[in-house]
N, C-alpha and C positions, 0 to 999 in steps of 0.2 A: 495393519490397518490401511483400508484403501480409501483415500481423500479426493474430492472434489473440491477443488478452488475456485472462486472466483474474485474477479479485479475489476473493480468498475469507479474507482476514485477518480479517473481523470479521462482524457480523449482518449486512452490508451485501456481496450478491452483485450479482458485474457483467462483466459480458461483451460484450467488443467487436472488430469487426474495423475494421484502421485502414493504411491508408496513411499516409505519410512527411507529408504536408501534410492530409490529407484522413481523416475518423472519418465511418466508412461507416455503420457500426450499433452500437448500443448499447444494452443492456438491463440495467438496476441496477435492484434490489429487495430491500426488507431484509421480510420475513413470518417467521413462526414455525417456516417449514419449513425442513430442514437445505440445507448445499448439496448433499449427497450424494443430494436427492433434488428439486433442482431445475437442477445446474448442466448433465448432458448436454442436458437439453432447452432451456436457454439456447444453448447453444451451436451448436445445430441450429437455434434460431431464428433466432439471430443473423448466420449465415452466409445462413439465407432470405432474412432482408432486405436486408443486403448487396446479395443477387445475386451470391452469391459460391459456389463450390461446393469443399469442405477440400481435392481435391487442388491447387487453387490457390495456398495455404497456401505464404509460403517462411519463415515462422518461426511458434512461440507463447512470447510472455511470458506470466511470472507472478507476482505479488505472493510474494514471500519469508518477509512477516513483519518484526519482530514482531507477534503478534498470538494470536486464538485456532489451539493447537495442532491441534486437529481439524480444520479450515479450511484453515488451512495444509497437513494431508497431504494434504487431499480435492484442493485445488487443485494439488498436486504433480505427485499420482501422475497428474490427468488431464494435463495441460501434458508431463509426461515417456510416456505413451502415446501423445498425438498425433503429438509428435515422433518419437517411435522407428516408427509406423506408418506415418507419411508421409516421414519420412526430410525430417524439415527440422531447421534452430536452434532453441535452444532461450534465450531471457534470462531471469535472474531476475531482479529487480523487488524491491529493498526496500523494504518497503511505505511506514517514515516518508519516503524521499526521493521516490517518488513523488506522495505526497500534497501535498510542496513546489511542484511543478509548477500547484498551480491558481494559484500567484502569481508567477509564473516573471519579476519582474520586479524592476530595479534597485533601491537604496539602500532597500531593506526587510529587514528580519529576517523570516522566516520558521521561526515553532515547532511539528513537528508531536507530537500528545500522544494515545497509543492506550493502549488499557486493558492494565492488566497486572495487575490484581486485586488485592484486600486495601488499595485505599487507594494504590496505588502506579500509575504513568503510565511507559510509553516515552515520551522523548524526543529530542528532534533538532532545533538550531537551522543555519536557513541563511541565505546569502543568493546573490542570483544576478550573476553578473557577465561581460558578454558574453553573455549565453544559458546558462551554466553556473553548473550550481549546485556550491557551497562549502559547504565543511563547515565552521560556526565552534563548534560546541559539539555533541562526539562524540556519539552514542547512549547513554542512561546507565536507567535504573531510579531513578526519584526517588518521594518524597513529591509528590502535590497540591500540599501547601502548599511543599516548596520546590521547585517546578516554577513556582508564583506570583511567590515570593520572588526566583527567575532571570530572571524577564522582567522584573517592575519595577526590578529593578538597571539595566536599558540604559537608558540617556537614548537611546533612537530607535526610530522606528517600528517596531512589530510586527503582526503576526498572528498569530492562534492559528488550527490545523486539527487535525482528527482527534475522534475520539468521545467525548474527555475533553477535549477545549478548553474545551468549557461550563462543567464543572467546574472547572477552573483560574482560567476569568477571575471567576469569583464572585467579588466583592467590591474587581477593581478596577475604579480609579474615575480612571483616567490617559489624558490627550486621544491620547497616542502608542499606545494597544493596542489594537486591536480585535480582536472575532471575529469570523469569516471568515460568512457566512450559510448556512446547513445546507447548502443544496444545493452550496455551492464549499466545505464542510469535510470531507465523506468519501472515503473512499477508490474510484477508479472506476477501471476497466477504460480508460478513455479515457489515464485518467492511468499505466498501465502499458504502455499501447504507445508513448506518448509518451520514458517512461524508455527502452525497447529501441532507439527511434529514435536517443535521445542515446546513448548507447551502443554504437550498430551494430557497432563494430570489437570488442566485447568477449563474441562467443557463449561463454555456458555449456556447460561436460560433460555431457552427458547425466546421465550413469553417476556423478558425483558431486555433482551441487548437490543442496543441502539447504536443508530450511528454515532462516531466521535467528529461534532462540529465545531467545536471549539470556538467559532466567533457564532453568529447570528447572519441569518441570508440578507441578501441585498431585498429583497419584499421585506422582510421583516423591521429593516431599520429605514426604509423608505416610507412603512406606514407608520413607525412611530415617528417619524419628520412629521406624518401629516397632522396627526393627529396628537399628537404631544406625550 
């Protein structure tokens, strides 16, 4: 099966095509420019260097989310075009459990922590067993500070990944935590066709996947201020 990915949850754009064993191409770049105005041409390049050509295409994954809102539609509505144009699969791709996958390995905790603005972090603690990843501690909306307070409670090895790990691990100072190194902390296109792989048996609806935003946008809780 040959997979197109996309990653558009955070400032960090990424696109890759990938076979079951094998990451053909890839191109991740966080710049100031939106995805909306870099991600088709990622896409085309990406398949360039492949040596791949899109009717070849028998699925595209996409990062879900949580993350930024805008991101998440851009990446949607392109992942739900491709598919419906070329008449292939479609997987969605939560963004924290993919992000799990850069450590996709035994008796580790694994916590990934994305921004969710105002001081507040998505969370998701795993760990992997057999090759599959576990869910030990759901998806939640926390504090920084008790996103800290939740790791140094485990007496066992951890990692931190995602764009607020850096944030979280300030100020500890424990032999079992560490942080992941930038480049194995973001979120990547590699790591969402990886998810689609483990997952193969579980194709997405076209016509109903939606992003996972788990709180409500800053517009949305500003007009219900206004308006009650």
């Amino acid at each position: 099966m040959l997979v197109l990915a996309l990653e558009t949850s955070s400032k960090v754009s990424s696109v890759a095509v990938a076979e079951e064993n094998r990451l053909l191409a890839e191109i991740t770049s966080e710049s100031k420019l939106t995805h909306s105005k870099t991600l088709v041409a990622h896409i085309e390049k990406v398949l360039d260097l492949a040596n791949k050509d899109k009717k070849e295409l028998d699925a595209v994954a996409v990062s879900l989310g949580p993350g930024s809102f805008t991101g998440l539609r851009i990446g949607l509505a392109a992942a739900k075009a491709i598919a419906y144009a070329l008449n292939i699969k479609i997987y969605g791709a939560p963004t924290l459990q993919s992000l799990a996958y850069h450590f996709a390995v035994p008796n580790l905790r694994v916590v990934s922590l994305m921004d969710a603005q105002k001081g507040m972090v998505y969370r998701e603690h795993y760990k992997f067993n057999g090759g599959k990843l576990q869910i030990i501690e759901p998806l939640s909306v926390v504090s920084v500070e008790e996103a800290r307070r939740e790791v140094l409670s485990k007496d066992e090895d951890a990692v931190l990944l995602g764009e607020k790990a850096a944030k979280v691990y300030e100020g500890i100072d424990k032999g079992k935590i560490f942080l992941a190194p930038f480049y194995e902390r973001m979120p990547r296109g590699a790591l969402i066709a990886r998810y689609a792989f483990q997952h193969f048996e579980n194709e997405d609806n076209l016509m109903t996947l939606e992003p996972l935003y788990v709180r409500r946008s800053e517009a949305e809780e500003l007009w219900e201020k206004r308006h009650g």
